[in-house]
TIGULUM-384696 format. One record per atom (N, C-alpha, C): x, y, z; residue in three letters. Coordinates in steps of 0.02 Angstrom, whole numbers, plus 50000, padded with zeros to 5 digits. Layout:
# residues N
XYZALA...
This chain:
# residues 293
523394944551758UNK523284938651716UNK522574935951725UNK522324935851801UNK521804931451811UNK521074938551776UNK521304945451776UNK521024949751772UNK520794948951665UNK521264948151630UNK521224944051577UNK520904941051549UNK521024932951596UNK520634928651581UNK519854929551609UNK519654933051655UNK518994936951679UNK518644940551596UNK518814945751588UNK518734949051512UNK518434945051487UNK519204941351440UNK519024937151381UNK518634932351406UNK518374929151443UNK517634925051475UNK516924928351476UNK516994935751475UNK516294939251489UNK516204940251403UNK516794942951381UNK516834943351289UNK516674938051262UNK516594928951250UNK516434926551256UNK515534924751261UNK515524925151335UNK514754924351344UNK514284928851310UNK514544935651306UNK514384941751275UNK514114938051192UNK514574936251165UNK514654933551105UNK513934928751093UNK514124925551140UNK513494917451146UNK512434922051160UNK512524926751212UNK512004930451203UNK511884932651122UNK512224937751089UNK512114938551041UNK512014932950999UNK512374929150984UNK512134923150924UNK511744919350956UNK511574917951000UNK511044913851015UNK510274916351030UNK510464918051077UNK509764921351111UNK509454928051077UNK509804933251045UNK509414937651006UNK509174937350941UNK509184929150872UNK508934927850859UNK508214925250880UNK508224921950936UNK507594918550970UNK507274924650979UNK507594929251021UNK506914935551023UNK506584937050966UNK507104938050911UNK506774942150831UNK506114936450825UNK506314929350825UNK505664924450827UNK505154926150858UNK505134929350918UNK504714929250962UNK504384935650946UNK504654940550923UNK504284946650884UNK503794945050849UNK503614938850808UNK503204937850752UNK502694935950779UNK502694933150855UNK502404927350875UNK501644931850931UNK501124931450934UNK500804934550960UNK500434931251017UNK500104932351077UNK499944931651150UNK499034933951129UNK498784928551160UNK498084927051174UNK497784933251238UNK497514936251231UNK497334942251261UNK496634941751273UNK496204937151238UNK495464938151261UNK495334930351217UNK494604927351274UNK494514922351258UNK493824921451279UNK493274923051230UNK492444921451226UNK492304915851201UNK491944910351223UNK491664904751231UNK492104900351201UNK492184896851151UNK492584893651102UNK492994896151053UNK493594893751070UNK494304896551036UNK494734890851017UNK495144890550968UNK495484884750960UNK496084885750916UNK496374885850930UNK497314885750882UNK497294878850841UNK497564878950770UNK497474874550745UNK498164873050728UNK498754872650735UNK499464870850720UNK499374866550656UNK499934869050627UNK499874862950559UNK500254855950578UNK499934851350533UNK499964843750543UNK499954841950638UNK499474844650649UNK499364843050732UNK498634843050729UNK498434839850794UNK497554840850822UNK497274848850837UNK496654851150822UNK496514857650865UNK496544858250943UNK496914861550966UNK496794863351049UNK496594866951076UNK496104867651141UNK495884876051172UNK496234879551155UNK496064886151156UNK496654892651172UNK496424894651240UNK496794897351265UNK496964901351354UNK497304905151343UNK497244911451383UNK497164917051395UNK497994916051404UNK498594920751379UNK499354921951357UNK499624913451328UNK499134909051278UNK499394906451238UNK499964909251190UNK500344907151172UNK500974908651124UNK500604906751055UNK500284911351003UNK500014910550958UNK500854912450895UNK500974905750867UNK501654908950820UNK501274908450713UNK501744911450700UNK501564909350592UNK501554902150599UNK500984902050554UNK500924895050545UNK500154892550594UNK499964895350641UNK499534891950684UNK498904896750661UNK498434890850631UNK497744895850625UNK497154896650689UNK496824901250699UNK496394902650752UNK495714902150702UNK495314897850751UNK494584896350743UNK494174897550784UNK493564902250774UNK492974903250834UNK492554900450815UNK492114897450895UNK491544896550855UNK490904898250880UNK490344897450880UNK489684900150864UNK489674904650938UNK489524912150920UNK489284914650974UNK490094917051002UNK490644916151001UNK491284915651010UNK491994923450967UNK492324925151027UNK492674928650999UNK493234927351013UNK493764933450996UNK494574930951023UNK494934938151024UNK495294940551050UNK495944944351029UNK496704941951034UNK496974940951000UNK497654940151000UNK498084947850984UNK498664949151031UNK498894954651040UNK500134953551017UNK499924956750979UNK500654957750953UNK501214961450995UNK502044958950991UNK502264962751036UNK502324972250999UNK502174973150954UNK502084979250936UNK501554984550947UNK500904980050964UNK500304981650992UNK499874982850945UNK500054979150889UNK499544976150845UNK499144970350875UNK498404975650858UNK498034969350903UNK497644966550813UNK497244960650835UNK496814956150808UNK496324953550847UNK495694954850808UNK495114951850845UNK494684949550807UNK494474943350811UNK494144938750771UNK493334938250794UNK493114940050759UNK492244937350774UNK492064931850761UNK491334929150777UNK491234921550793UNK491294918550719UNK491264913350731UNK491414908950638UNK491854910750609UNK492454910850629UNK492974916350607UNK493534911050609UNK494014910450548UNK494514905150533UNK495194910350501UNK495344911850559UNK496154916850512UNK496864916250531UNK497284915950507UNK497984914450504UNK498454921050477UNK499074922450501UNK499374927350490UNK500174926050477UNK500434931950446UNK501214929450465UNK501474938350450UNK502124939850451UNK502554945550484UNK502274949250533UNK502334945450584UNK502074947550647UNK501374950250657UNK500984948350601UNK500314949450632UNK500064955750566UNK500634956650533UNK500344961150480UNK500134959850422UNK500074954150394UNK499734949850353UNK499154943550361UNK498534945550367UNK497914942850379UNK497744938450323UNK497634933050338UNK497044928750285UNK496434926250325UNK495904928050303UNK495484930050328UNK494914921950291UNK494934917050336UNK494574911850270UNK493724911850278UNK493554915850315UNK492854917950340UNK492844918050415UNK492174924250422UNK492024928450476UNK492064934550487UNK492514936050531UNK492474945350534UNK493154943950570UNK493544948850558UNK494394951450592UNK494164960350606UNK494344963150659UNK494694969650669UNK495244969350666UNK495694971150646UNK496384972450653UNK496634981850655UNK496984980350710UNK497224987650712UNK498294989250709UNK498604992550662UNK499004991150658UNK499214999650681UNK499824999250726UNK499985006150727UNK500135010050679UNK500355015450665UNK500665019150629UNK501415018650623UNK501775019550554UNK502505020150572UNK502545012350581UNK502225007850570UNK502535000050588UNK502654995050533UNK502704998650471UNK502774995250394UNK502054993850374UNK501404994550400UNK501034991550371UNK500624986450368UNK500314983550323UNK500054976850321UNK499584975950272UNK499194970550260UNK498674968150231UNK498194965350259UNK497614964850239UNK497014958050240UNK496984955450185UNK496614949550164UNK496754944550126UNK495964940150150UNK495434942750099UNK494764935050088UNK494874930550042UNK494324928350024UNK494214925749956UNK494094930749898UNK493874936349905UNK493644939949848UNK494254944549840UNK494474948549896UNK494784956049901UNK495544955349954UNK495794959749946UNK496424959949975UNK496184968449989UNK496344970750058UNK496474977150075UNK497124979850116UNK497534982250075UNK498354986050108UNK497964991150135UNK498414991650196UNK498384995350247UNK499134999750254UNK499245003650321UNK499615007650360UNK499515008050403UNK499595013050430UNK499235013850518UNK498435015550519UNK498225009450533UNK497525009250529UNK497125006150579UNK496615006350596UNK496155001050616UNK495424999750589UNK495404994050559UNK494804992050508UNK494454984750524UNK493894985850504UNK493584977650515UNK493414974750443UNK493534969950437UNK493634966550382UNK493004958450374UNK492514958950347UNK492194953150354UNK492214949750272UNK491984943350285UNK492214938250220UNK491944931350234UNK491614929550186UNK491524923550185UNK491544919150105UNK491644911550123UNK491904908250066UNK491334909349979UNK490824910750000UNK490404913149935UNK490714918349902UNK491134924249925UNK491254928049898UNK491204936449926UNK490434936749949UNK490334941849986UNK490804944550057UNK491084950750060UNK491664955050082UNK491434961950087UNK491494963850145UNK491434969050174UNK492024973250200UNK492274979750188UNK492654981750236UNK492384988450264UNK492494990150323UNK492224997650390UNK493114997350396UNK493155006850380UNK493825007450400UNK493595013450476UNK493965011950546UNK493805015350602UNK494195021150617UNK494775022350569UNK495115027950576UNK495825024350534UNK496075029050505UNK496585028550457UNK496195028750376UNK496375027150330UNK496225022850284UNK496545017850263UNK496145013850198UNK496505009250180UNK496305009150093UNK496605003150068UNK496335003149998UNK496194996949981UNK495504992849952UNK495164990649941UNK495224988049855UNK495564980649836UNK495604976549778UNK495284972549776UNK495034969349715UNK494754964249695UNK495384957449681UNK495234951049701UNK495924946049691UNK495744945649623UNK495124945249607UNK495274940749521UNK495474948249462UNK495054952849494UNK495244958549447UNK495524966549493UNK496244964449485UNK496774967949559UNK496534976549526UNK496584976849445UNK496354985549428UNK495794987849468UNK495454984449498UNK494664988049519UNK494914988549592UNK495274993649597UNK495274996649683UNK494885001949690UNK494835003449763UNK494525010349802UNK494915011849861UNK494935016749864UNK495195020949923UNK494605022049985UNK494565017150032UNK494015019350087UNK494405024150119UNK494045028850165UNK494255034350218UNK493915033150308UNK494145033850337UNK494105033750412UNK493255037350410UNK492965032550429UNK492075031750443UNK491765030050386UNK492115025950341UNK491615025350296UNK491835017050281UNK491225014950255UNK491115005650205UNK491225005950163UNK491244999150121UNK491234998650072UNK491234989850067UNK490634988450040UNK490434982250010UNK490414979849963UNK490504974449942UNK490664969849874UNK490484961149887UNK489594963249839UNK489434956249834UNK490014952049792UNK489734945549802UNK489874940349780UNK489724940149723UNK490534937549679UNK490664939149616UNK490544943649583UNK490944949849622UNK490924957049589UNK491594957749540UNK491484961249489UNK491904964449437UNK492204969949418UNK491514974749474UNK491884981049496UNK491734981549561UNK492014990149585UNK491754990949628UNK491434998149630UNK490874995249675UNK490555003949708UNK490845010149742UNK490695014649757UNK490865019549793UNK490685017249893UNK491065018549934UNK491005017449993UNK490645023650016UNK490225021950066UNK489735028050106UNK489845027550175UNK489835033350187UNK489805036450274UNK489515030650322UNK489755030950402UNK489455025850423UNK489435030050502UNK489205027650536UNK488925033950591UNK489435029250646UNK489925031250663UNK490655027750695UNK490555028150764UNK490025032450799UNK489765032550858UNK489375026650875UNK488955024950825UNK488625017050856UNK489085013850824UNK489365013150797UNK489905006750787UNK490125005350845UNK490505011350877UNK490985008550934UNK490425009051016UNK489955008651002UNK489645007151045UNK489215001451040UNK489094997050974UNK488774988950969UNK489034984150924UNK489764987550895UNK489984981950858UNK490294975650923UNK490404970750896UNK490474965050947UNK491304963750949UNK491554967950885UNK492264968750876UNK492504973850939UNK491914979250944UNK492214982851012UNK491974982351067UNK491184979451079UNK491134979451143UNK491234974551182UNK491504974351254UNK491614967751280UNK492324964751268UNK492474969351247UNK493484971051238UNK493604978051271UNK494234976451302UNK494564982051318UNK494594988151285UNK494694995751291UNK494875000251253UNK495304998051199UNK495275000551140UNK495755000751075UNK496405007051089UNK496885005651096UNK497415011151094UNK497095016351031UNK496845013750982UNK496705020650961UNK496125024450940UNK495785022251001UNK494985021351037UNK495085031851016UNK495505033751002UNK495465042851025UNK495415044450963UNK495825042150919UNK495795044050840UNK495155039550803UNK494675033850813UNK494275034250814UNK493635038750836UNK493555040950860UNK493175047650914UNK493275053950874UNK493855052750854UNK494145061050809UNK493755059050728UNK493865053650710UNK493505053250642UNK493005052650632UNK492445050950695UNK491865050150697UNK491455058650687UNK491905062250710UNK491735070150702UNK491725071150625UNK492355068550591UNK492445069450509UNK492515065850487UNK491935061250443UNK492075054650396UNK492455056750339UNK492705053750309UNK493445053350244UNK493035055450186UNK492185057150197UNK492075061150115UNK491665064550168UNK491575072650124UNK491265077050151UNK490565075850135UNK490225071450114UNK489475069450079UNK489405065350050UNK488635061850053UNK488675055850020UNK488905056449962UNK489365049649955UNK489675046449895UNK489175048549808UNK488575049849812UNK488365049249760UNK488175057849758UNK488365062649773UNK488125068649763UNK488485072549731UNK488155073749662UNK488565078649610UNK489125084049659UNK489705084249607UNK489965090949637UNK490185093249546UNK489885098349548UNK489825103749470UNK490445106749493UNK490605106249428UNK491535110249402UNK491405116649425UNK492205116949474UNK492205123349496UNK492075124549540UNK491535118849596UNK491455118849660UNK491905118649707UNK491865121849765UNK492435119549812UNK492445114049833UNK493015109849842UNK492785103549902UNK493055106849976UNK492705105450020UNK493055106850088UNK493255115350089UNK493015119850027UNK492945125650066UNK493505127450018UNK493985124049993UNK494785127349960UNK494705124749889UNK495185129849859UNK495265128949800UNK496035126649779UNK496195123349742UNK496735121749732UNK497275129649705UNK497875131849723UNK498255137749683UNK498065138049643UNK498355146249606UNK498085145349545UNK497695145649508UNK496915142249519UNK496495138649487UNK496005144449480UNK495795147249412UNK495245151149393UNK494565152449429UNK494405158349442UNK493805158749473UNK493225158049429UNK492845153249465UNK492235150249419UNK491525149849468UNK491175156349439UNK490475155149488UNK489965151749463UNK489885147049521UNK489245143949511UNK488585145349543UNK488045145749533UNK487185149249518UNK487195152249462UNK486845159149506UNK486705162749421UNK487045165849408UNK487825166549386UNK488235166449348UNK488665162149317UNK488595156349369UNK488935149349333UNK488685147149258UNK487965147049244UNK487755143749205UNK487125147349175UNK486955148849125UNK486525153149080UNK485935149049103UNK485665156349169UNK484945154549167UNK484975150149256UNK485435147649295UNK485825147049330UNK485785139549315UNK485755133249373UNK486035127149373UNK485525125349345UNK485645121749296UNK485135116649258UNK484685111949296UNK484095113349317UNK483695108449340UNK483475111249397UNK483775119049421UNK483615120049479UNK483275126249473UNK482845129749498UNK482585137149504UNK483095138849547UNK483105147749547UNK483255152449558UNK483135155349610UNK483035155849673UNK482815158849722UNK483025166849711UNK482375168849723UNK482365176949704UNK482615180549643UNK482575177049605UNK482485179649538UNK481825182049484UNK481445187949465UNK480755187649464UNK480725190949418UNK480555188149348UNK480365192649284UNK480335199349298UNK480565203449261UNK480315209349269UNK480545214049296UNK481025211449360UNK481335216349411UNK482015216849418UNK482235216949370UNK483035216149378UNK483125223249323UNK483555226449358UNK483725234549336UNK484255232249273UNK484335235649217UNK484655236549175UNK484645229749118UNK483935227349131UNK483965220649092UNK483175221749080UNK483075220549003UNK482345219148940UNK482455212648938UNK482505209148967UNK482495201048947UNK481915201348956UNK481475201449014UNK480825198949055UNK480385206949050UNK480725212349045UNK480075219749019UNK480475222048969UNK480065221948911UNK480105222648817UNK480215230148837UNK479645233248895UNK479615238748883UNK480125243948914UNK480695242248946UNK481125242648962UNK481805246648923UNK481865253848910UNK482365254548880UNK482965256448901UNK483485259548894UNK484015262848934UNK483815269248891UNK484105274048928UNK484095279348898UNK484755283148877UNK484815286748845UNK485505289748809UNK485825295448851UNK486215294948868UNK486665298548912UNK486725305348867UNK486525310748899UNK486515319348885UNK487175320548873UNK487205320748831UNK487835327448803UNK487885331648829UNK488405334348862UNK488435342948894UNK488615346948842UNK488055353548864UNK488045357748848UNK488235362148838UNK488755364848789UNK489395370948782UNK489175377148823UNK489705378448861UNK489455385248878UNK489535390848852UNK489345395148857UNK489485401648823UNK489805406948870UNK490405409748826UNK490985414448858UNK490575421148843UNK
């Protein structure tokens, strides 16, 4: 009996853990921990005063972070989504750290892979993400910058959402103030990045400090953004199945690429061709000669 009433008491408490206390954790998932703290930092809670931040502050939705001059921050997620704010930097977040509004300054944000995702959010642009890590700068004029450090991401305009781009792991892409479209993003040399951006130095390693390193070997376009590629070219060496063989020089194009000479091509000397010697004929192939029985 007393063995019973033992049970149904642990079944019970059992009960009270679950409804109580493993809601509060799911809360505490969203809620992110102060991890680095350069000169001036400040949590701004709504309808409250600003207060320092210190180093494993409880940063939750709803509380904006402000740096200021000369000043950085990282705040670190229990998923290991980190955030790192550069100086003059005013940003606020919510589903655990995967939705950025960015109201000016500079954010890194690095989101794992496999973790649903996320966004940034300026005044001008919104950039969805995945498993990425990117730095994101913005300020209230308009002007917006994004450096993606490995992954990609994709790059909108707020007032006109049709004008996206697809950045790739080592490459920019900038957009003055009060843009309507956008440009093409270019290569960015990811070796000095992660050796003088202020987003990485003077912070700990990035967990994905390795797949940065790996993309710095291969930026996300094989050449600058602005360099013809003529139909029929390979990209990256392959051709899609299927797809017709099409040579380009001097057989691609009568006379070869328009605009370009010919290397080693020289009036005159090319066997079985009067284009360049008039005096040039073929001659008539001999008839054989019947024999006689």
């Amino acid at each position: 009996m007393r063995l019973r009433k033992l049970l149904a008491g642990c079944g019970l408490g059992l009960a009270f853990v679950l409804i109580v206390l493993l809601p509060a954790a799911g809360a505490s998932n969203k809620s992110a921990r102060v991890t680095q703290v350069v000169r001036e930092v400040k949590l701004l809670p709504a309808n409250a005063a600003a207060e320092p931040a210190s180093l494993n502050d409880e940063v939750r939705e709803g509380i904006a972070v402000r740096t200021g001059d000369r000043s950085r921050s990282e705040l670190t997620f229990p998923d290991i989504t980190i955030t790192r704010l550069g100086a003059n930097s005013i940003f606020s977040f919510n589903q655990g750290g995967h939705s950025v509004n960015l109201e000016g300054g500079s954010v890194l944000l690095r989101i794992p892979k496999n973790s649903g995702g996320g966004n940034v959010r300026t005044s001008a642009i919104t950039v969805a993400v995945t498993g990425t890590t990117l730095i994101v700068e913005g300020n209230r004029s308009g002007r917006s910058k994004l450096m993606v450090l490995e992954g990609s991401a994709r790059l909108s305009l707020v007032k006109y959402p049709r004008q996206s781009r697809d950045v790739g792991a080592g490459q920019e892409l900038e957009v003055p103030a009060g843009a309507r479209t956008l440009g093409m993003p270019r290569n960015i040399d990811l070796n000095q990045v992660m050796k003088s951006h202020p987003l990485i130095t003077g912070f700990r390693p990035l967990p994905s400090r390795d797949l940065i390193l790996a993309a710095a070997q291969n930026p996300g376009r094989p050449g600058p953004p602005d360099e013809p590629i003529y139909q029929g070219q390979p990209v990256d060496g392959d051709e899609p199945p299927g797809a017709p063989s099409i040579s380009i020089g001097l057989g691609g194009f009568p006379g070869g690429i328009p605009g370009r000479r010919n290397p080693g091509r020289k009036p005159g000397r090319h066997p079985g061709s009067n284009t360049h010697n008039p005096s040039a004929q073929r001659q008539p192939t001999p008839k054989p000669t019947p024999q006689t029985r």
